[in-house]
C-alpha positions as CSV (number, residue, x, y, z in Angstrom):
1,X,102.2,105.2,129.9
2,X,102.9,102.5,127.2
3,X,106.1,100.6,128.0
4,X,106.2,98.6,125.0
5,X,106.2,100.8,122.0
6,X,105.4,100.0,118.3
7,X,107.6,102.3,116.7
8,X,106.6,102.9,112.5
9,X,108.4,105.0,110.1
10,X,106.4,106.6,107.3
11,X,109.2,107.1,104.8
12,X,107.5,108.8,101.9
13,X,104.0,109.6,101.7
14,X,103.2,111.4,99.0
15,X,103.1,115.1,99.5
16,X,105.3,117.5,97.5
17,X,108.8,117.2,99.8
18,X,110.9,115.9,97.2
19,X,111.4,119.7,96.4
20,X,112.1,120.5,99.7
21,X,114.4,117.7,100.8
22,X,117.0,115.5,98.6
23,X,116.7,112.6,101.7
24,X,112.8,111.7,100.5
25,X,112.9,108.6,98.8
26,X,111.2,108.6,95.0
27,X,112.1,105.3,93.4
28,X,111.1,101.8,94.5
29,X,115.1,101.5,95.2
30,X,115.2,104.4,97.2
31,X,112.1,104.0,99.1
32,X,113.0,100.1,99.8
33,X,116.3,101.3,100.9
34,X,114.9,103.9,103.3
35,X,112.9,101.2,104.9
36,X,115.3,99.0,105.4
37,X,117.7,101.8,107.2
38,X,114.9,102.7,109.3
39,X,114.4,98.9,110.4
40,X,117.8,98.8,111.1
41,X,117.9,102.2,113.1
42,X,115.0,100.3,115.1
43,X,111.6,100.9,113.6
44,X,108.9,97.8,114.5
45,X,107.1,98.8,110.9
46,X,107.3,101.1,107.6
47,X,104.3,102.9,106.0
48,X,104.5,103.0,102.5
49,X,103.5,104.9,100.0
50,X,104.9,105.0,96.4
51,X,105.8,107.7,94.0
52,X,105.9,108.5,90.6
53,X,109.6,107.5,89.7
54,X,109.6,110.4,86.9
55,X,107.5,113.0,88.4
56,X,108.0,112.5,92.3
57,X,104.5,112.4,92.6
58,X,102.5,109.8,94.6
59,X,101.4,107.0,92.4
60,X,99.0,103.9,93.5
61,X,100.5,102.3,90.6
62,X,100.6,98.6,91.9
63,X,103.6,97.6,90.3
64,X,105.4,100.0,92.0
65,X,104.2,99.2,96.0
66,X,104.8,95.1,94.6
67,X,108.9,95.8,93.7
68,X,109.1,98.0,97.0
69,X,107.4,95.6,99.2
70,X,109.4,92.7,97.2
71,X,113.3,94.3,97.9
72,X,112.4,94.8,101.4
73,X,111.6,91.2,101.9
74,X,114.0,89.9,99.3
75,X,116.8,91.7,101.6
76,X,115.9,89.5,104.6
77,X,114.8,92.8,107.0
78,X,112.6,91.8,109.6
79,X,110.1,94.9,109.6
80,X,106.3,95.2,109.8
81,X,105.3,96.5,106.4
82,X,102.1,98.5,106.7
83,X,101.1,100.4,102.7
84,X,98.9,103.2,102.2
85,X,95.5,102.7,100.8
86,X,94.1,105.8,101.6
87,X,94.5,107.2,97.5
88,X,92.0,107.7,94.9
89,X,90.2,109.5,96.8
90,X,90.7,113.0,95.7
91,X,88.4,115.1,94.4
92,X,89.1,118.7,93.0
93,X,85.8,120.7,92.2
94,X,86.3,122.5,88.9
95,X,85.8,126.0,89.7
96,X,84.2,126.8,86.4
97,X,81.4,124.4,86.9
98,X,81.7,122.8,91.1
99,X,79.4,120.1,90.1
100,X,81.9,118.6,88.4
101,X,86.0,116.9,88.9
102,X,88.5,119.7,88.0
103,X,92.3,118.5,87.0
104,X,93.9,116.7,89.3
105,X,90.7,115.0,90.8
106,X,91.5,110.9,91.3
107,X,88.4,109.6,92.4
108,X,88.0,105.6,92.4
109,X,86.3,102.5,94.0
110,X,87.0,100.6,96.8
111,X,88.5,97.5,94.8
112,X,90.8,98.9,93.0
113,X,91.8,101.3,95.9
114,X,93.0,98.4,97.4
115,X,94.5,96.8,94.2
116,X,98.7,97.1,95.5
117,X,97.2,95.4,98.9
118,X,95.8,92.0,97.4
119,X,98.8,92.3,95.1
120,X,101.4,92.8,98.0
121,X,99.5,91.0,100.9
122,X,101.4,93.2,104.0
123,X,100.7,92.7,107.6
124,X,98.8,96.2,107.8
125,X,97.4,98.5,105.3
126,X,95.8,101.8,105.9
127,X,92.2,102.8,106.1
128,X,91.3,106.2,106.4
129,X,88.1,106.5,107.9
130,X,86.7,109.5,106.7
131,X,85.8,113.0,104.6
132,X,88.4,115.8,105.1
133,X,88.9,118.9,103.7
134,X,92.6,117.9,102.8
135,X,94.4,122.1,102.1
136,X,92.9,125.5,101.5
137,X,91.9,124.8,98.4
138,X,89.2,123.2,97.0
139,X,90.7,119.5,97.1
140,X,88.5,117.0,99.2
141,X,89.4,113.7,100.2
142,X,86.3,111.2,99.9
143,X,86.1,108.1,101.7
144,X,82.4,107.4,102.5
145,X,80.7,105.0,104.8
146,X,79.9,101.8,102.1
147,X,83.2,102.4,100.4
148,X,85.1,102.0,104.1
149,X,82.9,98.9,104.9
150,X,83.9,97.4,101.6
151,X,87.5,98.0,102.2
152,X,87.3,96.9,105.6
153,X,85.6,93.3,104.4
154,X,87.9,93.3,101.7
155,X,91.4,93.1,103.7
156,X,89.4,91.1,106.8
157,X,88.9,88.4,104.0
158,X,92.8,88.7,103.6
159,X,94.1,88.8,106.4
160,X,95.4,92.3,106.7
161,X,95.0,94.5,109.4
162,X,93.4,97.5,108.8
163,X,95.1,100.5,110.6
164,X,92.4,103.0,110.8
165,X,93.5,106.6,110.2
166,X,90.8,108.9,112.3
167,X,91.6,112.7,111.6
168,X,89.0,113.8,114.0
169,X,86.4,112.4,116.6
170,X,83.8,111.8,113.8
171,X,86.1,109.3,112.1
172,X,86.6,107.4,115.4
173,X,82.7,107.2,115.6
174,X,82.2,106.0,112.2
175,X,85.6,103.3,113.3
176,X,83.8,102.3,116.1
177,X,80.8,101.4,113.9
178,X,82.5,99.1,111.7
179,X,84.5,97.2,115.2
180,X,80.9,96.8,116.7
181,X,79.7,95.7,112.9
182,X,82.6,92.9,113.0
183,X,84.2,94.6,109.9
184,X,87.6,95.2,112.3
185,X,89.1,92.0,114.0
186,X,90.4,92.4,117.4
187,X,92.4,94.3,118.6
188,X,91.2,97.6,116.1
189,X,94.2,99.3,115.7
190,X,94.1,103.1,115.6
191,X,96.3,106.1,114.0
192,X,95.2,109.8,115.5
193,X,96.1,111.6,112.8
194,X,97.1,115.3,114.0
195,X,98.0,118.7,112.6
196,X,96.4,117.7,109.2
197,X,94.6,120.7,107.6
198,X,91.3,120.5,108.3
199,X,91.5,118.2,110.7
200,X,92.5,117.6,114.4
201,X,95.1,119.9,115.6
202,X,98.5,118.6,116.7
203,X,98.5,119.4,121.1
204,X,98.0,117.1,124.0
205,X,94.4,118.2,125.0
206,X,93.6,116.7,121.2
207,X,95.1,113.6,122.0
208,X,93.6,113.1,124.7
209,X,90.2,113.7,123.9
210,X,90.4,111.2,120.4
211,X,92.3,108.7,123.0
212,X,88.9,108.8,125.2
213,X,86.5,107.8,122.7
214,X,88.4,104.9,121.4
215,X,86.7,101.3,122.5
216,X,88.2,99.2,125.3
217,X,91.2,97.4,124.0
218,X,92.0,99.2,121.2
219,X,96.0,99.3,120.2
220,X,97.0,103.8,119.0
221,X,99.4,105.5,117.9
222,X,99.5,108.8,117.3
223,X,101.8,111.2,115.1
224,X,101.9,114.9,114.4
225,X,103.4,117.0,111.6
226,X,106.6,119.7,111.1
227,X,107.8,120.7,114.3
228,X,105.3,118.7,116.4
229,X,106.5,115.5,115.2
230,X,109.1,114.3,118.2
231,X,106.8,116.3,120.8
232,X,103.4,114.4,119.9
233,X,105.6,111.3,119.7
234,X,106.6,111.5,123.7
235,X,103.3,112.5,124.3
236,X,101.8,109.6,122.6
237,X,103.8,107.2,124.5
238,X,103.0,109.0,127.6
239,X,99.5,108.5,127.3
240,X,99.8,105.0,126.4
241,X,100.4,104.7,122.9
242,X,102.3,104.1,120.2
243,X,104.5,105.9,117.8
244,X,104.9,107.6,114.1
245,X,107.5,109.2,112.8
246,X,109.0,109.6,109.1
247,X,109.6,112.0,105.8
248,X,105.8,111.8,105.4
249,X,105.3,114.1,108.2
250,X,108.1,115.8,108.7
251,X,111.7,116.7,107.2
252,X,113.6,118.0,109.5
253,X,115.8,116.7,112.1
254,X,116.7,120.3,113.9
255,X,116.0,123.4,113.4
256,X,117.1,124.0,109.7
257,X,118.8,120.7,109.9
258,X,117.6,118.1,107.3
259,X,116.4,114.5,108.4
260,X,116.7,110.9,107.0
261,X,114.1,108.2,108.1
262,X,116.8,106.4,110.3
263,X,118.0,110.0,111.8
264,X,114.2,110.5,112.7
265,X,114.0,106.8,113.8
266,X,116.5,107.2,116.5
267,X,115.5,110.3,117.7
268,X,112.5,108.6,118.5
269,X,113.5,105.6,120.0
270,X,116.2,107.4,122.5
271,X,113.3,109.6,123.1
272,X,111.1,106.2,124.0
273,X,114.1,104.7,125.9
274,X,114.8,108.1,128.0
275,X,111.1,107.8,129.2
276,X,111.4,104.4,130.1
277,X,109.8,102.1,128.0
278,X,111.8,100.1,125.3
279,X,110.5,99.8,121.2
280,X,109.0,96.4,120.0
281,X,111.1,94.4,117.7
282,X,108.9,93.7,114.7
283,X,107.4,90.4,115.8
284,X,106.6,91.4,119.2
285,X,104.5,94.2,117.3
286,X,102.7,91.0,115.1
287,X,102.4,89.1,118.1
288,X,100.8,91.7,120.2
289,X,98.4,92.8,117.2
290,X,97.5,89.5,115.7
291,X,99.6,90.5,112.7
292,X,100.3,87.7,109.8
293,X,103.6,86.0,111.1
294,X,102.8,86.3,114.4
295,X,103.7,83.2,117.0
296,X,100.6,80.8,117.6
């Protein structure tokens, strides 16, 4: 059981939901604005992506992450700020020839992945550690062993903490590699990814099993997707880790019911508090992961 809970909000991503909900944020406005409700509905940190402000779409545009990231500190919210840097890593075979990128493929290298982080400078960034067949179609996300490793030096040399995303017990191994390599200061911080197509399915047993092969003193959360959002959350905590919830991974509060991030925010936190254990304000969270801005 974890008693002191880290408690992020992932308030965008960058899957097609802006159809499907009008509460997921598109502009930098909008998603700033998000973040800041769900910092004051009690969230220790916000995972950012940023979107296309025309399209919707997901965009690694750096300008866009730099005037997000810069109205969420220019508003005076204390909030961990943790941004994606898990795209340009898509690859779409084109079915006329599958040796070659089909539309939509966004393949790129590991600098310029990480462009919007060196620009921005946040306490965490994302690093997913791993291959994955992404849908049921013929979209793979890339990211192989020397790009991770260059990543991984990259925001080690400035001072970000890399929150690896595992989305199954392969990427854990390959994680573990790269702690025992010095690429990941201490404590490596972990996200078990569930319910992700083709990946790890969202149920206890799953948890449990990526939990066991993570090395001693590693900080976790854990999230799940849809309908196993809030039950993945309890059981995360349960098992001793820490929390993810947000419009990335789910919409809805209820059954039929639309969500905002600070709806799904305190969901989760009176589910935390009704188990016992309280969430982290944001610089407990730095303090206990040796975040930039923490105490000593």
């Amino acid at each position: 059981m974890n008693y002191d809970v880290a408690l992020t909000c992932a308030v965008t991503g960058a899957g097609d939901t802006t159809s499907k909900s009008p509460h997921v944020p598109v502009t930098p406005a909008q998603i700033a604005d998000a973040s800041i409700e769900a910092a004051r509905a009690g969230a220790s940190a916000v995972h950012i992506h940023a979107r296309d402000p025309e399209t919707g779409q997901g965009s690694r545009e750096p300008s866009l992450f730099k005037e997000i990231v810069d109205r969420i500190r220019d508003s005076d919210t204390d909030v961990v700020i943790n941004i994606t840097a898990g795209m340009g890593g898509d690859w779409i075979s084109d079915p006329s020839n599958p040796a070659m990128p089909g539309p939509g493929t966004d393949m790129i290298g590991p600098e310029e992945r990480l462009a919007h982080v060196r620009n921005c400078l946040p306490e965490i960034c994302s690093l997913d550690c791993g291959t994955l067949n992404f849908s049921d179609t013929d979209m793979i996300y890339i990211s192989t062993p020397p790009t991770l490793r260059k990543m991984a030096a990259l925001v080690q040399e400035w001072g970000v903490k890399p929150e690896m995303e595992v989305f199954d017990l392969g990427h854990i191994r390959f994680a573990k590699a790269m702690v025992a390599e010095g690429l990941i200061d201490a404590p490596p911080m972990f996200q078990l990814c569930l319910g992700i197509p083709w990946g790890a399915d969202q149920d206890v047993e799953t948890m449990a099993a990526m939990k066991a092969q993570l090395p001693p003193g590693a900080s976790w959360a854990s999230f799940g997707i849809g309908r196993g959002q809030m039950p993945m959350a309890a059981a995360s905590v349960a098992l001793g880790g820490n929390v993810r919830v947000g419009l990335e991974d789910n919409i809805y509060l209820d059954r039929g019911v639309l969500a905002t991030n600070a709806q799904l925010v305190t969901r989760a936190r009176e589910i935390i508090e009704r188990m016992g254990a309280r969430v982290m304000s944001p610089q407990q969270m730095r303090n206990k992961l040796g975040l930039r801005g923490a105490d000593g």
